[in-house]
PQR file of N, CA, C, O and H, with PARSE charges and radii, in Angstrom:
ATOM      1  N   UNK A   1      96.468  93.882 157.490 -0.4000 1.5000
ATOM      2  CA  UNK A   1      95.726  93.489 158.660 -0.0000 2.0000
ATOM      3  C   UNK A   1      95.377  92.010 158.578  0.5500 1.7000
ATOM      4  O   UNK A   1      94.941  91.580 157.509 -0.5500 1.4000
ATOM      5  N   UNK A   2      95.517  91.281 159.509 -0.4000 1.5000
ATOM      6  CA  UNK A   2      95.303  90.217 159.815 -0.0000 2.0000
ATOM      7  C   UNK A   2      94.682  89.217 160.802  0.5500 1.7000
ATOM      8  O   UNK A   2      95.325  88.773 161.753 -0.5500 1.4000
ATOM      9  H   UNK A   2      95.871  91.630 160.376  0.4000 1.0000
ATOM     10  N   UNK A   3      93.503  88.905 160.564 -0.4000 1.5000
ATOM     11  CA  UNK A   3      92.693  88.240 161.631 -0.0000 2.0000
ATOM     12  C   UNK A   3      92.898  87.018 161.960  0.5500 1.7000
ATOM     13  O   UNK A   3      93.231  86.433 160.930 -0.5500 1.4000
ATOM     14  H   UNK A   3      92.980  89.266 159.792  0.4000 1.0000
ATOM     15  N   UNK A   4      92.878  86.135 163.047 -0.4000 1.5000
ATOM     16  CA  UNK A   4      92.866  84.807 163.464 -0.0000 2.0000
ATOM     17  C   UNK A   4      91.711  84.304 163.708  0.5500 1.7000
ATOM     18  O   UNK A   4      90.865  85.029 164.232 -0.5500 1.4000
ATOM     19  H   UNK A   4      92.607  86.611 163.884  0.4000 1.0000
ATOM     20  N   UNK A   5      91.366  82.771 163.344 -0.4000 1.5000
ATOM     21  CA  UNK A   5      89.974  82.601 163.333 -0.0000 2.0000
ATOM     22  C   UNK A   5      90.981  80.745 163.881  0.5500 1.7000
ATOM     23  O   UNK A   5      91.736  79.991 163.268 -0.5500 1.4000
ATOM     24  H   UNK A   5      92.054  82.182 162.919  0.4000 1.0000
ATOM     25  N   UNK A   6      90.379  80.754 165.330 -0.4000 1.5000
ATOM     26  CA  UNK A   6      90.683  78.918 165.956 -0.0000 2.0000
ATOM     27  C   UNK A   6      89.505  78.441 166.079  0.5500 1.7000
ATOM     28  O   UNK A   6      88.579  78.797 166.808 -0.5500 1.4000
ATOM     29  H   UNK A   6      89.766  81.367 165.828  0.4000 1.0000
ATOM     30  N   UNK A   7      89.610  77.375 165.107 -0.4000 1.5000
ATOM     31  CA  UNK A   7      88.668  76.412 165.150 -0.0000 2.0000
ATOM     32  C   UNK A   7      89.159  74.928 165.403  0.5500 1.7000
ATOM     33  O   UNK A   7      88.485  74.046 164.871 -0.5500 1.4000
ATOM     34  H   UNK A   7      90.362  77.086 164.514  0.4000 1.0000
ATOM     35  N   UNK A   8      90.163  74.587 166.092 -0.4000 1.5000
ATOM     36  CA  UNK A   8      90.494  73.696 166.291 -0.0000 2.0000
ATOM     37  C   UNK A   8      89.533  73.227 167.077  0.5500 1.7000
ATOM     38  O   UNK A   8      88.882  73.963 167.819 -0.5500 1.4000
ATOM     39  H   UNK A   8      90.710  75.304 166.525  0.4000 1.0000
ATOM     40  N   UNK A   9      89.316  71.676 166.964 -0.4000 1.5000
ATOM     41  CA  UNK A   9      88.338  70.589 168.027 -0.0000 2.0000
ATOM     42  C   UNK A   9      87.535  70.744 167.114  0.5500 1.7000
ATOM     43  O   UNK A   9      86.884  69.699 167.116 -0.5500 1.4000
ATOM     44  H   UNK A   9      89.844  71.078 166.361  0.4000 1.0000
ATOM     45  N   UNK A  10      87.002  71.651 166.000 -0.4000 1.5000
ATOM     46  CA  UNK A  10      85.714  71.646 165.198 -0.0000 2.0000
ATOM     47  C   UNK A  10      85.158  70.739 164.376  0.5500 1.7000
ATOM     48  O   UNK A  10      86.256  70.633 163.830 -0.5500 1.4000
ATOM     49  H   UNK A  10      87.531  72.500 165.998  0.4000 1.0000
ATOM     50  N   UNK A  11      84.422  69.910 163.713 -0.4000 1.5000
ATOM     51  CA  UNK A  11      84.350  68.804 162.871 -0.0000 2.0000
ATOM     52  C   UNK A  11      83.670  69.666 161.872  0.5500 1.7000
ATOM     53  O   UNK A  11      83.206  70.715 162.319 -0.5500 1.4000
ATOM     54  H   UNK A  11      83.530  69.996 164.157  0.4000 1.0000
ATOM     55  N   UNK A  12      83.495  69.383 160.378 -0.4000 1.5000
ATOM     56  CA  UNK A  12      82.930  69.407 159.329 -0.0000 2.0000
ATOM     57  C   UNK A  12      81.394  69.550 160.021  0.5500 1.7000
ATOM     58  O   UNK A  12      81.044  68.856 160.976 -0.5500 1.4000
ATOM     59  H   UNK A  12      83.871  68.531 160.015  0.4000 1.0000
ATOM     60  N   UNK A  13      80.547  70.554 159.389 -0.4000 1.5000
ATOM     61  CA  UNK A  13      81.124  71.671 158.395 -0.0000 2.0000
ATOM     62  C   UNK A  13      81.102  72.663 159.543  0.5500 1.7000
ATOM     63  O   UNK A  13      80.643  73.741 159.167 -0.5500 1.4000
ATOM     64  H   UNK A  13      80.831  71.118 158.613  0.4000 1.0000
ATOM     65  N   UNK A  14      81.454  72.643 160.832 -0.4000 1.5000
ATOM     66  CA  UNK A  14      81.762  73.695 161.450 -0.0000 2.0000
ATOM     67  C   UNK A  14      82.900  74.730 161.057  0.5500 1.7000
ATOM     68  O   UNK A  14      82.554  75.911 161.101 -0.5500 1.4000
ATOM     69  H   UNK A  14      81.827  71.767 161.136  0.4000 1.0000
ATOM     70  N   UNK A  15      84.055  74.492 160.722 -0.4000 1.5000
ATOM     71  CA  UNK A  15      85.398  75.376 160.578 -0.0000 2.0000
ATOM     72  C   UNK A  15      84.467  76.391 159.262  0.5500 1.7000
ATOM     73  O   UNK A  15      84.304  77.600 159.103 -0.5500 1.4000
ATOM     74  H   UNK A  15      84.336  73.533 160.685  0.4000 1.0000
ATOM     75  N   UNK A  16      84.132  75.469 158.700 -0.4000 1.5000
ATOM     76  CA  UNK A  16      83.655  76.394 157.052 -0.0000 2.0000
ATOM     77  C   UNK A  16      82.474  77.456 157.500  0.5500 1.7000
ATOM     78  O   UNK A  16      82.265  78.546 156.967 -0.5500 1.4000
ATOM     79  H   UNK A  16      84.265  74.486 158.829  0.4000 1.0000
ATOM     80  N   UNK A  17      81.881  76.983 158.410 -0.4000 1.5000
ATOM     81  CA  UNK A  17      80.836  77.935 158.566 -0.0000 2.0000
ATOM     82  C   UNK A  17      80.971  78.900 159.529  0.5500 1.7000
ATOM     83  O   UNK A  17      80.132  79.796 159.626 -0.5500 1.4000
ATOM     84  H   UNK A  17      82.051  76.098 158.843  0.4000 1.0000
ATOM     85  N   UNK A  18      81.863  78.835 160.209 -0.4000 1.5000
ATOM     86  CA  UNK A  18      82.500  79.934 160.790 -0.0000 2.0000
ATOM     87  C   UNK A  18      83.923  81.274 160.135  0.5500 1.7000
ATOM     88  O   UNK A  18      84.316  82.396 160.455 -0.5500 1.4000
ATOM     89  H   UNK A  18      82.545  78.108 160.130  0.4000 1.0000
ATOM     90  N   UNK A  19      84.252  80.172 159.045 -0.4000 1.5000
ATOM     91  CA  UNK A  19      85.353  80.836 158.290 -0.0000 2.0000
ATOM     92  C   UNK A  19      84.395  82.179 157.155  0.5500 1.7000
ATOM     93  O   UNK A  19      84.726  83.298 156.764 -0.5500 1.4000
ATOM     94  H   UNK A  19      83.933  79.260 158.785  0.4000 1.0000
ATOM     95  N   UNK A  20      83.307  81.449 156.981 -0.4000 1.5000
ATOM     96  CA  UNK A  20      82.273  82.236 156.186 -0.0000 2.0000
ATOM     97  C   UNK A  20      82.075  83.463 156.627  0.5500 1.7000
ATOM     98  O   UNK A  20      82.270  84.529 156.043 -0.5500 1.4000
ATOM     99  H   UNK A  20      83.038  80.539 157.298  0.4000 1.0000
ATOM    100  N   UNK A  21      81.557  83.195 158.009 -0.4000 1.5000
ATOM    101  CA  UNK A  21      80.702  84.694 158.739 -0.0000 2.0000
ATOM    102  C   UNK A  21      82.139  85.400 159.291  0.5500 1.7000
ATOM    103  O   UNK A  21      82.053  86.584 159.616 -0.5500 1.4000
ATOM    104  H   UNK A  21      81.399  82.329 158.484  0.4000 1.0000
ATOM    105  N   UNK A  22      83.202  84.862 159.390 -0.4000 1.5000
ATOM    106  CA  UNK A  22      84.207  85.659 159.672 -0.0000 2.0000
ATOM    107  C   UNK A  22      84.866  86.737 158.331  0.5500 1.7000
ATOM    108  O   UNK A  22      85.363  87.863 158.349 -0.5500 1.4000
ATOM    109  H   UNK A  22      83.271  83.900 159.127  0.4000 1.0000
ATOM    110  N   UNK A  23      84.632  85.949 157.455 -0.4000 1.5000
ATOM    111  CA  UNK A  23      85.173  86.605 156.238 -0.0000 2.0000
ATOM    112  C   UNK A  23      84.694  87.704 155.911  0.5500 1.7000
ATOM    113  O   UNK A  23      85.367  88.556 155.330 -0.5500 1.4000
ATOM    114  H   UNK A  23      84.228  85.034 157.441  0.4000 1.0000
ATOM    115  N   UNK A  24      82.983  87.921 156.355 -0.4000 1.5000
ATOM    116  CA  UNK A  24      82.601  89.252 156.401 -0.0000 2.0000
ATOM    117  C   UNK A  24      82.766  90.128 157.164  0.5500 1.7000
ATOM    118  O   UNK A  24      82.026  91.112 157.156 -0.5500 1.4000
ATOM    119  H   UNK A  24      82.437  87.229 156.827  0.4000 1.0000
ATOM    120  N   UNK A  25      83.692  90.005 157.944 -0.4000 1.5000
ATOM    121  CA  UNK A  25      84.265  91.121 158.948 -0.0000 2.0000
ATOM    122  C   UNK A  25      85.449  91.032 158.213  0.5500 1.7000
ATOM    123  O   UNK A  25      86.307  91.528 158.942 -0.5500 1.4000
ATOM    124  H   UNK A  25      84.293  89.206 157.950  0.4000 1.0000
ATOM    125  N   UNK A  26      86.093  90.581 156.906 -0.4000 1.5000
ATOM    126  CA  UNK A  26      87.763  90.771 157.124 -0.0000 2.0000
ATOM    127  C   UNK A  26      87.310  91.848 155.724  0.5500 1.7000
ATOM    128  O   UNK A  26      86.331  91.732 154.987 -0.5500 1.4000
ATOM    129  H   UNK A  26      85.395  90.178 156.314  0.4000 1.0000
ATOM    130  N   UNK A  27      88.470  92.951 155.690 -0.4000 1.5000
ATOM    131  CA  UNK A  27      88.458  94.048 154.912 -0.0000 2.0000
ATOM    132  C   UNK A  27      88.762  93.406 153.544  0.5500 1.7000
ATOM    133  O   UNK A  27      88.914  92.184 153.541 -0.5500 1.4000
ATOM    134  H   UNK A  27      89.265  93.044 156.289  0.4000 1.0000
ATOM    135  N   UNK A  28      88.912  94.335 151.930 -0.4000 1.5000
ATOM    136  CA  UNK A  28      89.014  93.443 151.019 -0.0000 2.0000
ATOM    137  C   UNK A  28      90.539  93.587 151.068  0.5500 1.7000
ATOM    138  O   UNK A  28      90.986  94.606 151.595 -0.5500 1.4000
ATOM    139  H   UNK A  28      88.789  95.328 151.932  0.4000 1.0000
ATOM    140  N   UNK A  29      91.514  92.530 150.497 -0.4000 1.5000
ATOM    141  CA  UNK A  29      92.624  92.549 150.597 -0.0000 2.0000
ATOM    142  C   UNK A  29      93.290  92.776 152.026  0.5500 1.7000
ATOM    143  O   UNK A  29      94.405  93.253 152.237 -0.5500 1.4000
ATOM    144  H   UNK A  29      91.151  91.702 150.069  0.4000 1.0000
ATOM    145  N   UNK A  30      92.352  92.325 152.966 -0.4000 1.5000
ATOM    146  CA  UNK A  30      93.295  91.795 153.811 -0.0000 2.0000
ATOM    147  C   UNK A  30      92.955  89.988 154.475  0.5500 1.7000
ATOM    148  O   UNK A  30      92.347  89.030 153.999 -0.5500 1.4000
ATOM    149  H   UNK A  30      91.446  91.937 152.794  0.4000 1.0000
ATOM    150  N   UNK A  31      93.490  90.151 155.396 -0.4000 1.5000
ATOM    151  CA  UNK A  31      93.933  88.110 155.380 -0.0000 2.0000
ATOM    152  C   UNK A  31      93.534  87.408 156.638  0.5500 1.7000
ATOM    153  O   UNK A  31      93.665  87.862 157.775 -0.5500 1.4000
ATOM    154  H   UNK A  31      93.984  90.930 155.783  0.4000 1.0000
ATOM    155  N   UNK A  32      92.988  86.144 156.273 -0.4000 1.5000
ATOM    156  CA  UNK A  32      91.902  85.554 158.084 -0.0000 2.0000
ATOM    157  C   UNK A  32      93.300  84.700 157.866  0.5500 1.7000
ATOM    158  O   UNK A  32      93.931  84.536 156.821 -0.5500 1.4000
ATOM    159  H   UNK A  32      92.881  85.776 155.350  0.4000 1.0000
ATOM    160  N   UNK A  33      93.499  84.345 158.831 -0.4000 1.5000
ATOM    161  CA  UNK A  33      94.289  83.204 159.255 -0.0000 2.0000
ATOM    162  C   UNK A  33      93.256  81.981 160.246  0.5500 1.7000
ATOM    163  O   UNK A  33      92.453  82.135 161.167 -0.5500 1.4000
ATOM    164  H   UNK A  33      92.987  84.478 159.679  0.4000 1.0000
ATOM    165  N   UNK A  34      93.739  80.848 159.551 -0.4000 1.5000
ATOM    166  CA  UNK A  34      92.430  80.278 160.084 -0.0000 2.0000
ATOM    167  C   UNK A  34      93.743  78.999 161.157  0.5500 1.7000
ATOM    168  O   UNK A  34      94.897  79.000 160.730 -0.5500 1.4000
ATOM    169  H   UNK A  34      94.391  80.723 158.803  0.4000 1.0000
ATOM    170  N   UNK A  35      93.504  78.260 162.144 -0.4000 1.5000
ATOM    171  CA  UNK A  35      93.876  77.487 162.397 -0.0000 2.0000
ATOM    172  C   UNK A  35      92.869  76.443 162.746  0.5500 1.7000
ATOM    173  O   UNK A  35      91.802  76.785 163.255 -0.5500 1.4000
ATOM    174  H   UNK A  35      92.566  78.258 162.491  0.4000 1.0000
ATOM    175  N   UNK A  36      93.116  75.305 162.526 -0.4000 1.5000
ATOM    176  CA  UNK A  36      92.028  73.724 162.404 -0.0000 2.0000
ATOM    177  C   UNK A  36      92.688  72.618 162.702  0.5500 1.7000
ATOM    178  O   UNK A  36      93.914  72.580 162.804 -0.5500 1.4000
ATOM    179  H   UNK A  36      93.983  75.027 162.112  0.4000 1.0000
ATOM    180  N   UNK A  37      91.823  71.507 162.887 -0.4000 1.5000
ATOM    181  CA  UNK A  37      92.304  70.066 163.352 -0.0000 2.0000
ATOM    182  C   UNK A  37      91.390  69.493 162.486  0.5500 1.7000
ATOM    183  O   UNK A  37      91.707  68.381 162.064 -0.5500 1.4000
ATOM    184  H   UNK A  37      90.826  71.537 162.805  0.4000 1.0000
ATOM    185  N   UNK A  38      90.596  69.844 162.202 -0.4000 1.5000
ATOM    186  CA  UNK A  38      89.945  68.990 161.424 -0.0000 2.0000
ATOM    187  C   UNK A  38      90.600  68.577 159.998  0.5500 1.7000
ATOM    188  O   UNK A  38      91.042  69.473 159.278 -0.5500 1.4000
ATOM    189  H   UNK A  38      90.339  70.748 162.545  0.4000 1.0000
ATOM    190  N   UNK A  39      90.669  67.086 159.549 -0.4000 1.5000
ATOM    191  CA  UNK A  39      91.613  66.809 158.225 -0.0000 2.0000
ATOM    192  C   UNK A  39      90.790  66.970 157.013  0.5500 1.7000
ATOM    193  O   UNK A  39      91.350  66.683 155.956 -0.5500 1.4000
ATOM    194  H   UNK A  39      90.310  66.358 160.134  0.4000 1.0000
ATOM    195  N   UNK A  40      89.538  67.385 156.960 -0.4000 1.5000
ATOM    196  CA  UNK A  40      88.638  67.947 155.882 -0.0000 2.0000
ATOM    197  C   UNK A  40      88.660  69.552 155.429  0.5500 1.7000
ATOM    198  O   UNK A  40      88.182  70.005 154.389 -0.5500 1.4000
ATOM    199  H   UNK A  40      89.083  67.619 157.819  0.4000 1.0000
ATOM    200  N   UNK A  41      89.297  70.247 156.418 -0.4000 1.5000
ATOM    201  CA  UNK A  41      89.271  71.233 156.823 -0.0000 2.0000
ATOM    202  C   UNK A  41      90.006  71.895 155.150  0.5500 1.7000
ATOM    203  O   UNK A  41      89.540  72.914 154.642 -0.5500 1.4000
ATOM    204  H   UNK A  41      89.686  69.880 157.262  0.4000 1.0000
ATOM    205  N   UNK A  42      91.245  71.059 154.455 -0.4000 1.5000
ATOM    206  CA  UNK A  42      92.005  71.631 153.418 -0.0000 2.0000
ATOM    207  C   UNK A  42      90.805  71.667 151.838  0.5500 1.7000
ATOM    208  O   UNK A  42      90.679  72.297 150.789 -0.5500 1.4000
ATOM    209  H   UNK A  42      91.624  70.230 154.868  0.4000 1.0000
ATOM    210  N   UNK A  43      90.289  70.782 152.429 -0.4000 1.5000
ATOM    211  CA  UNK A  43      89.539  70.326 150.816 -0.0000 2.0000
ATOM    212  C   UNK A  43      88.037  71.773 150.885  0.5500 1.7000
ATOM    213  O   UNK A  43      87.524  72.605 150.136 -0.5500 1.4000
ATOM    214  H   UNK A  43      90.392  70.270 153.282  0.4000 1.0000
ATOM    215  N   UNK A  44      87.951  71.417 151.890 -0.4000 1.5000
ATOM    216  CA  UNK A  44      86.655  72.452 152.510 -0.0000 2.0000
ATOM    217  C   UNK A  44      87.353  73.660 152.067  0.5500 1.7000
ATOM    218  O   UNK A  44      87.376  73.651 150.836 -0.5500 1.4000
ATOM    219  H   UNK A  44      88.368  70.742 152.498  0.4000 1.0000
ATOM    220  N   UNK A  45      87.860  74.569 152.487 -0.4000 1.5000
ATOM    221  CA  UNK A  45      88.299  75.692 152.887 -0.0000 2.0000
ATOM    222  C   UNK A  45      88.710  76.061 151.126  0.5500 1.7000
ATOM    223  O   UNK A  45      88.198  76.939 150.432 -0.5500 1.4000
ATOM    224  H   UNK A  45      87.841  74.576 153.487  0.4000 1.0000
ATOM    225  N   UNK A  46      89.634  75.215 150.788 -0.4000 1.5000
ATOM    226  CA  UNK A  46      89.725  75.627 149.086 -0.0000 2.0000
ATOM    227  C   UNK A  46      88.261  75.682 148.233  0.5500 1.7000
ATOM    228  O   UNK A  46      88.035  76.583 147.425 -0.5500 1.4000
ATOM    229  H   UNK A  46      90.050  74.502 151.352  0.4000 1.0000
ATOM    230  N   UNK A  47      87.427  74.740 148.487 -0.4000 1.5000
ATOM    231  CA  UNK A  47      86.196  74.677 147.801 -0.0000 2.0000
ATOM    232  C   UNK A  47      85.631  75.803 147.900  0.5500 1.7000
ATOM    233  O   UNK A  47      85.036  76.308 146.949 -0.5500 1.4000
ATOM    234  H   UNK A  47      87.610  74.009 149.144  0.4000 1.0000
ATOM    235  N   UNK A  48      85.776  76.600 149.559 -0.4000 1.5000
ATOM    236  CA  UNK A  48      84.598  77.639 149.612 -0.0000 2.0000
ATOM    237  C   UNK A  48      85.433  78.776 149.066  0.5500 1.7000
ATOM    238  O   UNK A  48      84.751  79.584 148.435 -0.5500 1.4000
ATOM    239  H   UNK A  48      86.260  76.189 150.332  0.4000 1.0000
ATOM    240  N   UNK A  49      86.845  79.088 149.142 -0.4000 1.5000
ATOM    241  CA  UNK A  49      87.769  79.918 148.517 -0.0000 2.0000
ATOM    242  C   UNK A  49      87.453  80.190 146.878  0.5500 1.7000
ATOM    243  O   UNK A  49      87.293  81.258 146.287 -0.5500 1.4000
ATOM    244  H   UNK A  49      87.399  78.432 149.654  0.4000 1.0000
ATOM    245  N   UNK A  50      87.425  78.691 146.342 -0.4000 1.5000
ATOM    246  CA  UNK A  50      87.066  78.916 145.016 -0.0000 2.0000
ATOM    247  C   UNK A  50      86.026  79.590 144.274  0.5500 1.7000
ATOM    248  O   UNK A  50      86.123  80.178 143.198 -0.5500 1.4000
ATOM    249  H   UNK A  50      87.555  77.824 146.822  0.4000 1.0000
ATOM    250  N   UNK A  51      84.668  79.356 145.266 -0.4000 1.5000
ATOM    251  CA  UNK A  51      83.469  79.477 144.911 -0.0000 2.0000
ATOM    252  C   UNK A  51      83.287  81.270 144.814  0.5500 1.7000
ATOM    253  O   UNK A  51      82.701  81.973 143.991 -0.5500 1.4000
ATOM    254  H   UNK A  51      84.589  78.877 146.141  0.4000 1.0000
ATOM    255  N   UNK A  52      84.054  81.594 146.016 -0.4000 1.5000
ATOM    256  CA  UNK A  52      83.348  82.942 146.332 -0.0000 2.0000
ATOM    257  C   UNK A  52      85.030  83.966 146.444  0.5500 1.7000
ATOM    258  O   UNK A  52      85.374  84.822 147.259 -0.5500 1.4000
ATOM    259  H   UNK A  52      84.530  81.023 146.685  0.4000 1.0000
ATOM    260  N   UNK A  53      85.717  83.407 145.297 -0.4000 1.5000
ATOM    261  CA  UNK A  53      86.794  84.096 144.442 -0.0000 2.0000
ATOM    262  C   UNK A  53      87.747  84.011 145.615  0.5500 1.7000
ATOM    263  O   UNK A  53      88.692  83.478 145.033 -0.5500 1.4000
ATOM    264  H   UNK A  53      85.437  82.711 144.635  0.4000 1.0000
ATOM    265  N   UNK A  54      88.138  84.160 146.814 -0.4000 1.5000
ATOM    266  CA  UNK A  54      88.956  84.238 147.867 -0.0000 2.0000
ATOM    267  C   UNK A  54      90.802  83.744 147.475  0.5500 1.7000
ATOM    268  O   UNK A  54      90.981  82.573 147.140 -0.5500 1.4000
ATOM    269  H   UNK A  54      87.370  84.593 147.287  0.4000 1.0000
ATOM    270  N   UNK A  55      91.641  84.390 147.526 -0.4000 1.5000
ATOM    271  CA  UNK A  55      92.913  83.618 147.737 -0.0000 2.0000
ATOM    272  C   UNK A  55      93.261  82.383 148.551  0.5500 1.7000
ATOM    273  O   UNK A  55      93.559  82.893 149.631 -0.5500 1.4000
ATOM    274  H   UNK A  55      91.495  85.341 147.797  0.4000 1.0000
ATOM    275  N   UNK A  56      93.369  81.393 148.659 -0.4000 1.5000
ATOM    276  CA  UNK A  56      93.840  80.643 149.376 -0.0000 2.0000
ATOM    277  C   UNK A  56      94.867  79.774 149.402  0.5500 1.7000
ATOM    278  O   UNK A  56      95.058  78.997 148.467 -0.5500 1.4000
ATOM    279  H   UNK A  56      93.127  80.978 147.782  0.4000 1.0000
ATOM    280  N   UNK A  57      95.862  79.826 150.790 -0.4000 1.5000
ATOM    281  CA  UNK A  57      96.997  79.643 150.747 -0.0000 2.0000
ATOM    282  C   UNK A  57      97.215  78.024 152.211  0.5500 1.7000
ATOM    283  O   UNK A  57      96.652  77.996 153.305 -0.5500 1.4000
ATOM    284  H   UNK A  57      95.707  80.458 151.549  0.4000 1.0000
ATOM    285  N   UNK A  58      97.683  77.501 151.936 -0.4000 1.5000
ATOM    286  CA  UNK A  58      97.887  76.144 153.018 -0.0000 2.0000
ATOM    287  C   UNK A  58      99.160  76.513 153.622  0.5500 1.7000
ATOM    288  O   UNK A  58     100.044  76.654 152.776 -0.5500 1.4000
ATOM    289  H   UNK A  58      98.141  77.523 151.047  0.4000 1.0000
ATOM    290  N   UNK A  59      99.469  76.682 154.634 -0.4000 1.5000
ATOM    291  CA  UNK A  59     100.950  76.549 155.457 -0.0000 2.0000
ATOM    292  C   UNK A  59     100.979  75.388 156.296  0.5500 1.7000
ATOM    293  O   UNK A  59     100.096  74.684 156.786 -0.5500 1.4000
ATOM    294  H   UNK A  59      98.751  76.568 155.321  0.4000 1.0000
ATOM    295  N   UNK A  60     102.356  75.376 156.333 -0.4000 1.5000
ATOM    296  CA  UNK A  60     102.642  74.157 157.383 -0.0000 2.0000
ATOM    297  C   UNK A  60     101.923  73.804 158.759  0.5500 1.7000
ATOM    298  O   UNK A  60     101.560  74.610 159.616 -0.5500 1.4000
ATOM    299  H   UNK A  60     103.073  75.948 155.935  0.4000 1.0000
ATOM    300  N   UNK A  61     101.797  72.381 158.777 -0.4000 1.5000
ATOM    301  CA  UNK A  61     101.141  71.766 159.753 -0.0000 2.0000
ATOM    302  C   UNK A  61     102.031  72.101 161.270  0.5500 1.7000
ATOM    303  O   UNK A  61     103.207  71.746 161.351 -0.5500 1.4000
ATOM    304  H   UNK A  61     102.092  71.727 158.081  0.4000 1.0000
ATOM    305  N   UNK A  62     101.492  72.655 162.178 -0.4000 1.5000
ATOM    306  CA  UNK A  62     102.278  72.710 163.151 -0.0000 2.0000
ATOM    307  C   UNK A  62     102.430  71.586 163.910  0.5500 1.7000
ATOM    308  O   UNK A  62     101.757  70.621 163.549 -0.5500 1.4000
ATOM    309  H   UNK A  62     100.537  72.943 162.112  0.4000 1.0000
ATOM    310  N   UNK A  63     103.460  71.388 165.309 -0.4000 1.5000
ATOM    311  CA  UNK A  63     103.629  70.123 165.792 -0.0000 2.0000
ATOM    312  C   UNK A  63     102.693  69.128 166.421  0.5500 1.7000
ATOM    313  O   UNK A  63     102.877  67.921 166.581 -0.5500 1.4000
ATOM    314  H   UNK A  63     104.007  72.173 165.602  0.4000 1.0000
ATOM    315  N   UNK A  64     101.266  70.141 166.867 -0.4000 1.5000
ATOM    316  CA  UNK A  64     100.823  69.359 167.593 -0.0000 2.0000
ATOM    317  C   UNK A  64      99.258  68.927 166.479  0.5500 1.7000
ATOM    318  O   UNK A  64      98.147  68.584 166.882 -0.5500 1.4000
ATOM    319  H   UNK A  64     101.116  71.121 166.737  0.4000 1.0000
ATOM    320  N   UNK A  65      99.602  69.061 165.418 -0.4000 1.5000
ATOM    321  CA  UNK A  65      98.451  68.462 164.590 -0.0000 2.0000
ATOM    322  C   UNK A  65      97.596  69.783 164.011  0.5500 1.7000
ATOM    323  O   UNK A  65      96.617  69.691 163.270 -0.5500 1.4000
ATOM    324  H   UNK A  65     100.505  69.340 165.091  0.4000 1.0000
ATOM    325  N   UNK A  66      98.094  70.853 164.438 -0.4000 1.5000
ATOM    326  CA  UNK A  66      97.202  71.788 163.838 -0.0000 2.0000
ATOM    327  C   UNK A  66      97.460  72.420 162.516  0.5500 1.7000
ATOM    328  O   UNK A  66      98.591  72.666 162.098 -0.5500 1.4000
ATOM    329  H   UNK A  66      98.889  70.929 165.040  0.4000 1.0000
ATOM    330  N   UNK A  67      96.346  72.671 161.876 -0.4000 1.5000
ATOM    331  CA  UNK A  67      96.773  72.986 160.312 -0.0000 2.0000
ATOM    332  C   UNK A  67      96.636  74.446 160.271  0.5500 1.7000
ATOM    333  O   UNK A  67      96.309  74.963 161.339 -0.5500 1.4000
ATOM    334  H   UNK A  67      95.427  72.471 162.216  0.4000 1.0000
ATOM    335  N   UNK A  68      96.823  75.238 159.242 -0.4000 1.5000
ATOM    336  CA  UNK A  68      97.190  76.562 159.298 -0.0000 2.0000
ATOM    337  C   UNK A  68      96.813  76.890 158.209  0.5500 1.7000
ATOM    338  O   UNK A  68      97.060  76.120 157.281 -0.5500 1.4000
ATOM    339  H   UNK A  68      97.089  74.818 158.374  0.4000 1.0000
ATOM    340  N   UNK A  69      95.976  78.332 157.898 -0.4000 1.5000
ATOM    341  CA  UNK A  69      95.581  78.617 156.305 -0.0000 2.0000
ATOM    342  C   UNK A  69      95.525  79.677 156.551  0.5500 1.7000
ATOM    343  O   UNK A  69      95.179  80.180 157.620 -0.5500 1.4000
ATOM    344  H   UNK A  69      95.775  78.957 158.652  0.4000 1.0000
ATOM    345  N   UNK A  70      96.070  80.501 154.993 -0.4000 1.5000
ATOM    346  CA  UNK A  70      95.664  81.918 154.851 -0.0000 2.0000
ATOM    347  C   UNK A  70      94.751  82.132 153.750  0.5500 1.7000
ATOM    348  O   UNK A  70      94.798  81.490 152.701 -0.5500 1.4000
ATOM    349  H   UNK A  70      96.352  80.092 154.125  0.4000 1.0000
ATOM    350  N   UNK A  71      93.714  83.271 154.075 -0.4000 1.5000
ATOM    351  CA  UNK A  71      92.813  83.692 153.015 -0.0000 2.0000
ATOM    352  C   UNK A  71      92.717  84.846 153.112  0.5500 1.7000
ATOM    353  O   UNK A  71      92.254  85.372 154.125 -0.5500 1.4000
ATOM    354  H   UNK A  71      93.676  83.792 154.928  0.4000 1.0000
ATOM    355  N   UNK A  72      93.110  85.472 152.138 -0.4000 1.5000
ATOM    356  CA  UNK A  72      92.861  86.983 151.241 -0.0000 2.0000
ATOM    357  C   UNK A  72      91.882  86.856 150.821  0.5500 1.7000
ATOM    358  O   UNK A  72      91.554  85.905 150.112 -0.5500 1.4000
ATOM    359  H   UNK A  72      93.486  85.044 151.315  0.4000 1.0000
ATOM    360  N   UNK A  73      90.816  88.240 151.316 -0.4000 1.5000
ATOM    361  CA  UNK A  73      89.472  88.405 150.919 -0.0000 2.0000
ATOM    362  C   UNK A  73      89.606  89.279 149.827  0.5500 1.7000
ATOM    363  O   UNK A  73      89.888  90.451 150.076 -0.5500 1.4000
ATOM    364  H   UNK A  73      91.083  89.012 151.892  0.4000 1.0000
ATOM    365  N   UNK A  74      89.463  88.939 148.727 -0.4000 1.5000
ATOM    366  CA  UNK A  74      89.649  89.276 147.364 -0.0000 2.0000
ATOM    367  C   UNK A  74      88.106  90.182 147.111  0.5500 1.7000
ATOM    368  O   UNK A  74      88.305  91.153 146.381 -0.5500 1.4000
ATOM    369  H   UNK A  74      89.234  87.987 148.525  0.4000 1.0000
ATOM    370  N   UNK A  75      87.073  90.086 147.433 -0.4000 1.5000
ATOM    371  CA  UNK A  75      85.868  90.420 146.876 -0.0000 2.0000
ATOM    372  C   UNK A  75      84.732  91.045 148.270  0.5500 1.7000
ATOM    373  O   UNK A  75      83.584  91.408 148.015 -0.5500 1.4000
ATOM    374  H   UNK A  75      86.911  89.297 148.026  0.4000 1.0000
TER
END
């Protein structure tokens, strides 16, 4: 199962603090897909991944500037 979470247009620390309260709706072992514009958004998103055990994965930037991440809720 797989959720989408758009936060594009968002600035720091919006994407993160929405990726947070979303994560508690995602089941364990399954995956948010996040999409963002914000260019803090990679450093952020691994930091909070790290902290609170999460998988996190970076995919390709799509064409029009948007970035793309997957996170497996591990815990």
């Amino acid at each position: 199962m797989t959720q989408i979470l758009d936060t594009k247009g968002l600035k720091c620390p919006l994407p993160v603090l929405k990726v947070r309260k979303a994560l508690r709706t995602v089941p364990v072992g399954a995956t948010l897909t996040v999409l963002a514009t914000d260019p803090l958004a990679p450093l952020d998103l691994q930091h909070l991944c790290n902290e609170a055990g999460h998988d996190f994965q970076q995919e390709e930037s799509e064409e029009d500037g948007t970035l793309r991440f997957v996170i497996r809720r591990t815990v």
